[in-house]
VEXFIPA-751220 format. One record per residue (C-alpha): z, x, y. Coordinates in steps of 0.02 Angstrom, whole numbers, padded with zeros to 5 digits, always signed. Layout:
% residues N
ZXY;...
END
This chain:
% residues 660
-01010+13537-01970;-00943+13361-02011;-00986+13280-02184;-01005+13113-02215;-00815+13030-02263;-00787+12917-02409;-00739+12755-02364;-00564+12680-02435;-00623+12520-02505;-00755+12636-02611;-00596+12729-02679;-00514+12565-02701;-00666+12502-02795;-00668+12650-02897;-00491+12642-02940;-00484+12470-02995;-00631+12493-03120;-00571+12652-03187;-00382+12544-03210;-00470+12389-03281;-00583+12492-03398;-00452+12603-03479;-00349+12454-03528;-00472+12375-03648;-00499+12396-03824;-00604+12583-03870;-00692+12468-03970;-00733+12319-03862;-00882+12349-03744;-00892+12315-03572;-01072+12261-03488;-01093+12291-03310;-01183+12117-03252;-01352+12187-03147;-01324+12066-03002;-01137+12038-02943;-01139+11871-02900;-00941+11836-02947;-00956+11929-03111;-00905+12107-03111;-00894+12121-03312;-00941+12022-03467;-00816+12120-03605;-00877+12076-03776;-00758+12063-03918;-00777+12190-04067;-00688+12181-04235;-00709+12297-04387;-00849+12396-04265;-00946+12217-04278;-00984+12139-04112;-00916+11961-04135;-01017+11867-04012;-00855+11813-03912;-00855+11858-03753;-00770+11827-03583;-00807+11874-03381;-00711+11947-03269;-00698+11941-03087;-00610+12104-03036;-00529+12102-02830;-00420+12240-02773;-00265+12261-02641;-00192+12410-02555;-00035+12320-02567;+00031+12151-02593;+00173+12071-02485;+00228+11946-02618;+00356+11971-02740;+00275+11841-02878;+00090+11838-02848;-00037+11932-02807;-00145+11818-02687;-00347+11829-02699;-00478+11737-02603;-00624+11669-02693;-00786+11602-02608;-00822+11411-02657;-00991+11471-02747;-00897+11599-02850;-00781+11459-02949;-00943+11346-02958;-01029+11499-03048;-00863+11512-03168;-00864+11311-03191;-01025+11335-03288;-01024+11480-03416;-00976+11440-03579;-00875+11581-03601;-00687+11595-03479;-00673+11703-03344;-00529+11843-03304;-00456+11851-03161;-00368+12012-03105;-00303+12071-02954;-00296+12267-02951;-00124+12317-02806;-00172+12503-02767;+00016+12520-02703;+00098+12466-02859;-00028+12557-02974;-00033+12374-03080;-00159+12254-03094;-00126+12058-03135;-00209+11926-03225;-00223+11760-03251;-00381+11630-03344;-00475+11550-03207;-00510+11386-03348;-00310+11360-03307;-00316+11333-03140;-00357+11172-03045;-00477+11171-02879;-00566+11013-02807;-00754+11089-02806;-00805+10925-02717;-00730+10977-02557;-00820+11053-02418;-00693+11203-02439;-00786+11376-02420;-00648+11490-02498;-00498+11457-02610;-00302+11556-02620;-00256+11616-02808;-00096+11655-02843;-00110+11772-02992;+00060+11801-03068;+00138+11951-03069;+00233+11922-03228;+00049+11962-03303;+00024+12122-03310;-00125+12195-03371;-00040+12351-03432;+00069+12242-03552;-00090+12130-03612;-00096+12076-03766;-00287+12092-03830;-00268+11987-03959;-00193+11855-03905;-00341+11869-03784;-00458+11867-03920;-00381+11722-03984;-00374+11630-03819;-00569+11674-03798;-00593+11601-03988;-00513+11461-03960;-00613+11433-03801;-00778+11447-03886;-00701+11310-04040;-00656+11177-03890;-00809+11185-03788;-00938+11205-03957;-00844+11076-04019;-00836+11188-04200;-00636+11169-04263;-00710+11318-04373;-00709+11441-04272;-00516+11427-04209;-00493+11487-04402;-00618+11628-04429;-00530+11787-04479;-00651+11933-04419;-00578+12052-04520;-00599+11944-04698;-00797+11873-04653;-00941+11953-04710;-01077+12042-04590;-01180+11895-04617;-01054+11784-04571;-01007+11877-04407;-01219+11879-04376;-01210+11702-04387;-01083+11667-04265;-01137+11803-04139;-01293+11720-04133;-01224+11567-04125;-01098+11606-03994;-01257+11678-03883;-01323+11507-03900;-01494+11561-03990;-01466+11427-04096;-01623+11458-04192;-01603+11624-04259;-01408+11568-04299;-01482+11409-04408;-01578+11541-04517;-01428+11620-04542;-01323+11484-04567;-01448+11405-04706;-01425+11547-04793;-01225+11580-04795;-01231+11379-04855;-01316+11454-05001;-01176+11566-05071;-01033+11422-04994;-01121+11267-05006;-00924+11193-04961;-00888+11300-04812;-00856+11176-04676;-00868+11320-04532;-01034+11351-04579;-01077+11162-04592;-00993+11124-04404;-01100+11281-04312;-01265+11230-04424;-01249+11054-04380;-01221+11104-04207;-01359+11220-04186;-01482+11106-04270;-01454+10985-04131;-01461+11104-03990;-01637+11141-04069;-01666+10946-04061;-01655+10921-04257;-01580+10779-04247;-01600+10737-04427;-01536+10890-04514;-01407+10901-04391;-01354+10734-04444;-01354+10756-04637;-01256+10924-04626;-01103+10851-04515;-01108+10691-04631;-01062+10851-04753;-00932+10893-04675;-00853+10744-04608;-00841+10714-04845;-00745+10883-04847;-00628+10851-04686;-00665+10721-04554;-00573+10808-04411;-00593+10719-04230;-00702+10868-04164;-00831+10830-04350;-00837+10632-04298;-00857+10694-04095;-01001+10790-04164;-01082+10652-04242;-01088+10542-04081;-01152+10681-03981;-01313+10688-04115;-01322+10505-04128;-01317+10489-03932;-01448+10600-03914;-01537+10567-04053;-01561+10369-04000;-01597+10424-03809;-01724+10573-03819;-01796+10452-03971;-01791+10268-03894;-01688+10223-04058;-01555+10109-03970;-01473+10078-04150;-01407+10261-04133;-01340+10230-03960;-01265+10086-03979;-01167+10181-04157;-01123+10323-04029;-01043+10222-03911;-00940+10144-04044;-00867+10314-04091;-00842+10357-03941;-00744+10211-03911;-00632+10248-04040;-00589+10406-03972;-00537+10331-03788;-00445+10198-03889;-00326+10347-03955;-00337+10458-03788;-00380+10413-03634;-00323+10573-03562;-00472+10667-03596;-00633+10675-03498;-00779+10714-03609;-00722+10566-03711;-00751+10442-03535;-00905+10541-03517;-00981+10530-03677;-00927+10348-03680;-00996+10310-03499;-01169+10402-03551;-01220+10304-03691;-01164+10122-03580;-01291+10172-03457;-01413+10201-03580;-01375+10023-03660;-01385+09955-03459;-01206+09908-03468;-01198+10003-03277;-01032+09923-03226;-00937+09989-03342;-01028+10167-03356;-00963+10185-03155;-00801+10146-03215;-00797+10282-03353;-00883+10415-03269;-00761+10377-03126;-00618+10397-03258;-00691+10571-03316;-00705+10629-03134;-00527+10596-03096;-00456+10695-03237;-00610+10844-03205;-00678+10840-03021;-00760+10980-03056;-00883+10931-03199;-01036+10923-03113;-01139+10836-03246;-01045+10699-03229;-01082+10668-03036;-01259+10711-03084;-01263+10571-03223;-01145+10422-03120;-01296+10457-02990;-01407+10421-03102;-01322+10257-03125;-01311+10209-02959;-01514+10244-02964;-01562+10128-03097;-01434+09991-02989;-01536+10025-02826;-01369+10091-02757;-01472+10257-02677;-01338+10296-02524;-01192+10306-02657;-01331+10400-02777;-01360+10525-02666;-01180+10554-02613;-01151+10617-02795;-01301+10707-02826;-01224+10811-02649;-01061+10822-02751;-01131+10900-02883;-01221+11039-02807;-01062+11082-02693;-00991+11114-02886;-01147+11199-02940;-01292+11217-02797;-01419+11266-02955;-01385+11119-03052;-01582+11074-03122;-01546+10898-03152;-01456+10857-03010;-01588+10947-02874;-01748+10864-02966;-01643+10684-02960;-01604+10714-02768;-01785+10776-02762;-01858+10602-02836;-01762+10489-02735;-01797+10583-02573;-01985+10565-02622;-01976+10397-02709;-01836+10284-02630;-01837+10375-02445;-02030+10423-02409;-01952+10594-02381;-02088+10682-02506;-02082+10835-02433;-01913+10887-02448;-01894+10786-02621;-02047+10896-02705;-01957+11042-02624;-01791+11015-02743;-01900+10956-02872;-01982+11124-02872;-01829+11228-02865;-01748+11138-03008;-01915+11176-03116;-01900+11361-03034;-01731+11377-03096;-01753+11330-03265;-01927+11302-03349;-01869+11215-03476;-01806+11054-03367;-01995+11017-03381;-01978+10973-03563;-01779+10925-03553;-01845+10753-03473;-02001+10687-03511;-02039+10637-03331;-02020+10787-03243;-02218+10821-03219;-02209+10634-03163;-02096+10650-03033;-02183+10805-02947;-02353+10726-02978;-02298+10554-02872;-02227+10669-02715;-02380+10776-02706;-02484+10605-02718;-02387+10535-02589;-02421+10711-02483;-02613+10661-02512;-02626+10822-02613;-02737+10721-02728;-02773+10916-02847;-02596+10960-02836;-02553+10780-02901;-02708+10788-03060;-02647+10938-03108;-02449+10910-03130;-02501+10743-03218;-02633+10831-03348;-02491+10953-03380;-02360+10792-03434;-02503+10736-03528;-02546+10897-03615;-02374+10858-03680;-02358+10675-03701;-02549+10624-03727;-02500+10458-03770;-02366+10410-03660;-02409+10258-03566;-02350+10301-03396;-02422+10443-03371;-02584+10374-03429;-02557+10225-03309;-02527+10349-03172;-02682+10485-03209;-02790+10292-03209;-02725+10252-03042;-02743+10435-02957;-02919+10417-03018;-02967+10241-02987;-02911+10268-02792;-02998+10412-02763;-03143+10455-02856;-03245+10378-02721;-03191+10504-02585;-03180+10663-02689;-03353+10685-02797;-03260+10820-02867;-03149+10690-02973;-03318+10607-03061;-03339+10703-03191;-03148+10701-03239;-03134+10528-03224;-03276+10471-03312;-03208+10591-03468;-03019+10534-03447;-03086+10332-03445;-03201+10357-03607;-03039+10452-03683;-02923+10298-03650;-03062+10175-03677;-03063+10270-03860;-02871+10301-03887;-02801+10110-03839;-02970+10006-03790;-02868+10004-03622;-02982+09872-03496;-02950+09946-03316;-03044+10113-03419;-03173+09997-03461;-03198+09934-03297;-03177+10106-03204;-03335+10164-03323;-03438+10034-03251;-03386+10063-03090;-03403+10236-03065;-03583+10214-03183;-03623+10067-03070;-03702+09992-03236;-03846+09860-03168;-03887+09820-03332;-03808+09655-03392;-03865+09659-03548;-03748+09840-03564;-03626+09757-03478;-03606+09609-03590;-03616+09721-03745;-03477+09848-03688;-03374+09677-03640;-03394+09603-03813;-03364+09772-03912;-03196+09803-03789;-03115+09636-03762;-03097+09465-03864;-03223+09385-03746;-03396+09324-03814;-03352+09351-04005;-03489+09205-04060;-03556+09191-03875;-03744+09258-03860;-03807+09354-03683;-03934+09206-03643;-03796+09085-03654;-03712+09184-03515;-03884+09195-03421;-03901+09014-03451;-03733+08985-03365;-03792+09081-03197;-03649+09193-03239;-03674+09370-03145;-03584+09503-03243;-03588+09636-03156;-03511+09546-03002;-03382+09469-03136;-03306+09645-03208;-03149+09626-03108;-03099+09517-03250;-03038+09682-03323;-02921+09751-03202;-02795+09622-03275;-02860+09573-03413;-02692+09636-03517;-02602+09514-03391;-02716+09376-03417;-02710+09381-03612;-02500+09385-03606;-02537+09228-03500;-02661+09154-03620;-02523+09192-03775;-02431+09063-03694;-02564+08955-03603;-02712+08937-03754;-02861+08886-03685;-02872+08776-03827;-02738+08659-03788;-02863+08569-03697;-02973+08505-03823;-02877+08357-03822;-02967+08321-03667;-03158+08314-03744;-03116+08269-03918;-03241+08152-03968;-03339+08085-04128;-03508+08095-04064;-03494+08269-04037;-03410+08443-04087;-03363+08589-03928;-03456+08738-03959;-03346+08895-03975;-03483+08976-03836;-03428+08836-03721;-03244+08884-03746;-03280+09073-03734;-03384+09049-03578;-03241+08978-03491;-03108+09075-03554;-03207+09214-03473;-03215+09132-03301;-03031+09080-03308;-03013+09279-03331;-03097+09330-03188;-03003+09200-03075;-02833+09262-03147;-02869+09434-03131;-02948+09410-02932;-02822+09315-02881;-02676+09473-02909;-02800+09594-02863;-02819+09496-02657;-02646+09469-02672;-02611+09653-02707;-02738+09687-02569;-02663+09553-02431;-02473+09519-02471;-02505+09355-02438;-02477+09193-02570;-02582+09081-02486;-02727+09189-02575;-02690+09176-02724;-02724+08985-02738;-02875+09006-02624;-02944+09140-02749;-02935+09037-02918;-03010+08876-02821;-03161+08988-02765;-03159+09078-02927;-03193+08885-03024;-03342+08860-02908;-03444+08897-03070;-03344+08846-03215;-03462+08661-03199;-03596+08775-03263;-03537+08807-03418;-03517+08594-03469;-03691+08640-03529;-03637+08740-03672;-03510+08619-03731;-03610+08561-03864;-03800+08620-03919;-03872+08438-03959;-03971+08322-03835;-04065+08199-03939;-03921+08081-03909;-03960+07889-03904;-03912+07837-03753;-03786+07708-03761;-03686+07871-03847;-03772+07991-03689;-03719+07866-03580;-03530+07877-03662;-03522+08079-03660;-03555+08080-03488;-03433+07969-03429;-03292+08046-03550;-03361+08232-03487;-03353+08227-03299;-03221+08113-03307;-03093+08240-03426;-03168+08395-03384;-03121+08404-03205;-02940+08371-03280;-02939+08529-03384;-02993+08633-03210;-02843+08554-03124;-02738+08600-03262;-02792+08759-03275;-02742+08801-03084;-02599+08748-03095;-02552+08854-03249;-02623+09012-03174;-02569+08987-02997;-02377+08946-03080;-02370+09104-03169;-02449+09217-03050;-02334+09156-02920;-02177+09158-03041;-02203+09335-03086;-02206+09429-02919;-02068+09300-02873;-02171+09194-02741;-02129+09003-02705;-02251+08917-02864;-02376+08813-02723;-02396+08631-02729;-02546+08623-02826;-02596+08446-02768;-02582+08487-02557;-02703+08629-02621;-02819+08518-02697;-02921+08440-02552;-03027+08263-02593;-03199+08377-02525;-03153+08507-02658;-03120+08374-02796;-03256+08279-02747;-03357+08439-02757;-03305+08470-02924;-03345+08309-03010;-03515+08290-02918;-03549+08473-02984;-03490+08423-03160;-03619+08239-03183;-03761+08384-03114;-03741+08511-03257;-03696+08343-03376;-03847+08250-03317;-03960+08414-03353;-03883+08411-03518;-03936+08238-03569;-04070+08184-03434;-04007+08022-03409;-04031+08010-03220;-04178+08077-03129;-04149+08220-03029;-04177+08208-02840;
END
């Protein structure tokens, strides 16, 4: 009866474990990773029977034989090295020769590979002068500690003596080392207790304070230690706080101090990478963009293989509208490191945002967030970004309910709140569903920043008919109608519910108004026989509004310039009406009636023309249109018009002529 044969690369497997495993330390332990995805072993470092926290992987291949003399010669996929380019920790290599009875070693963090490339597998040449018989564990150890120092940026821990800490000290560091940087602050707090001096324990609090974003302690405690020591690595520190510090925080004081250190440090190496990338980070956060390419392109030619920094100079060519070169390194980083969060949610947004591929875009987008949950609150605009594609999509519930989750986070954060306004204003009409939501999320602005496009939504979607509600809600909202009274508005024929559009850029209106006061025309009806009402100045400020605001909202709606001018003049139709209001008197004699008149409708059509021209100037000027020639706008009919419109409302004012 035949049994089932064992197959020879089994035994070899077998072999090479049982080799590998009985030449480390009884007392170091050996975890078996569950999923072998390059990793055969993480071996964690033990001294004095206390687990240290230092660790390092290993990537275990095995031979029959070898036919060269020097090296053993291993093939590694592309993905495998991007996996080792990311842990914190090194990564073994050994080669295992079943002929020879010997396996061979070398660090994978000392060899050089182009990651970039489209290169599926790589050739190692591991030497044979390492064997792992003859290892030395602790130089290894040392190797692994000094490692950990470079890349935690911690000079500290080059120097810690296992054998000499306390328990509490080793606690610290293993938790530390683990990167659960919370539970190694507690413990750190209280060593600083006993050693108040210890500048170890100040380096990895510091540290872990600012990998728990705070910023502030982290700041004071490295101060400490830069007093005690100032090494490079203390003042490196610092930046890295201050850098992030001034971008998660909008505090550009902090950037601009981080890019100063960093400076310093190119100034006295420019041989090492972090330093351009640090450097080049905190440029493109200060918009200096030129010279952030230049630096990340510096840090990328001494480290190809540090995908962050493709990630990041894409970034750069995103905010210079350079999205063919963006892309190109957003690809480069995920050859590196196909998981890379930041890099497949960037990709993601510009497929969606820049090249109306939303589909694929919210595709990355949602594998980044897949991959690691907490990208979501690593940038603040990550719900934004997956809210726009599914918009785009037309998945209108999708859309609501990625941008409620940004703003369960950042309630006040004006663009999502500009965005949620949007999504609602658009569609509330088609989707009855929305109503409700809309009508709660318009009263909640209204209420948390007297925001005007809320204000007008509400009376949209309430389709107020009321005007005497309407004026009240207008006067309690805006700066309209402080000392104006409803019947002067009736009195002026003015129809407010026809006339909310005012508010859909009303914010844009008053930043023109800051510059343009309405009351630098008063020159025009200054006069001794009489004093301009504040109504009459109110009224028309009002009607001026609703022409500014209609004339963007048919440009938005046409694309074309020639409306804009055509709006304001149609707008001013009934701005004559409100010459009644400019002062309350009539029991003028009338030699002085006779003299108001004539200086009215001869300056008031003056501040009109004036007034187009200012709005139609800046409307123009800030969406970058040609500013019109106001005066080939201004026919003789529509002039005409407007001075036979203004002696009317004058003339019913003062009753001088008799009215046909």
């Amino acid at each position: 009866m035949n049994k089932p044969n064992r197959h020879n690369n089994h035994i070899l497997e077998t072999e090479s474990n049982k080799f590998f495993n009985f030449q480390v330390p009884n007392e170091w332990y050996i975890d078996k990773p569950e999923h072998d995805y390059g990793i055969d072993y993480v071996v964690n470092i033990v001294t004095n029977n206390q687990v240290t926290g230092l660790s390092f992987s290993v990537q275990l291949k095995s031979k029959i034989k070898e036919t060269k003399d020097d090296f053993a010669v291993v093939s590694l996929k592309h993905s495998t090295l991007g996996l080792f380019n990311t842990k914190l920790e090194p990564v073994l290599l050994v080669a295992y020769i079943q002929e020879e009875k010997e396996a061979y070693w070398c660090w994978y963090n000392e060899l050089e590979f182009d990651l970039t490339s489209s290169q599926k597998s790589y050739s190692i040449n591991i030497p044979k002068a390492n064997k792992l018989s003859q290892i030395d564990w602790g130089k290894i150890s040392k190797y692994v500690q000094d490692i950990f120092s470079v890349k935690m940026l911690v000079d500290g821990i080059k120097s810690l003596e296992y054998e000499e800490i306390s328990n509490s000290q080793i606690l610290a560091w293993k938790y530390y080392f683990s990167q659960d940087f919370e539970k190694s602050s507690f413990y750190f707090k209280n060593l600083l207790v006993e050693n108040p001096n210890d500048i170890a324990i100040l380096e990895g609090l510091a540290q872990s304070q600012y990998n728990t974003f705070h910023y502030k302690e982290a700041i004071n405690n490295i101060n400490k230690a830069i007093e005690l020591s100032g090494t490079s690595n203390q003042y490196l520190t610092k930046a890295c706080i201050l850098a992030e510090d001034g971008m998660q925080n909008g505090i550009k004081g902090k950037i601009i101090e981080a890019k100063n250190i960093f400076k310093e440090f190119i100034n006295q190496d420019n041989t090492q990478f972090i330093y351009h990338y640090n450097y080049a980070n905190t440029l493109s956060r200060l918009g200096y963009n030129e010279e952030a390419i230049t630096h990340f392109e510096l840090c990328l030619k001494l480290n190809p293989n540090f995908e962050q920094a493709w990630k990041n100079l894409g970034q750069v060519y995103f905010d210079i509208k350079e999205h063919e070169k963006e892309l190109n390194c957003y690809d480069k980083a995920l050859r590196i490191n196909p998981h890379l969060p930041q890099a497949l949610f960037s990709k993601g947004v510009t497929l969606s945002r820049i090249f109306n591929k939303s589909e694929e875009g919210l595709s990355l987008m949602l594998k980044a967030v897949g991959n690691v949950e907490n990208i979501l609150l690593e940038y603040q605009y990550t719900y934004f970004g997956i809210a726009y594609a599914y918009e785009k999509l037309g998945n209108i519930k999708e859309a609501l309910n990625w941008i409620n989750k940004g703003l369960e986070h950042y309630s006040e954060d004006i663009i999502y709140l500009n965005f949620k306004s949007n999504l609602l204003i658009e569609n509330w009409k088609d989707n009855e569903w929305l109503i409700d939501e809309a009508l709660r999320f318009f009263e909640f602005r209204l209420e948390l920043e007297n925001d005007y496009k809320s204000l007008y939504s509400i009376l949209l979607i309430k389709q107020l008919k009321d005007e005497k509600q309407i004026f009240d809600l207008i006067q309690k909202h805006t700066s309209i109608f402080k000392e104006t009274s409803f019947e002067s508005i009736k009195d002026c024929e003015i129809d407010l519910s026809e006339s909310i559009v005012f508010l859909l850029h009303y914010d844009r209106y008053l930043d023109f108004r800051n510059s343009h006061s309405i009351y630098r025309y008063s020159d025009h009806l200054i006069s001794e026989l009489f004093v301009v009402s504040i109504e009459f100045w109110e009224i028309l400020d009002f009607i001026f509004a609703k022409s500014f605001s209609n004339a963007i909202t048919q440009y938005f709606k046409s694309e074309d310039s020639a409306v804009i001018t055509q709006t304001i003049l149609n707008e001013f139709g009934i701005a004559a009406k409100v010459i009644k209001m400019i002062f309350p008197e009539t029991d003028f004699p009338q030699e002085e009636a006779i003299e108001i008149m004539a200086h009215i409708c001869a300056e008031f059509p003056k501040i009109i023309i004036r007034e187009f021209g200012a709005q139609a100037g800046m409307i123009t000027g800030s969406f970058g249109i040609d500013k019109p020639e106001t005066e080939t706008e201004l026919s003789e009919e529509w002039f005409g018009k407007l001075h036979e419109q203004s002696l009317i409302e004058m003339n019913r004012k003062l009753k001088l002529l008799k009215e046909d």
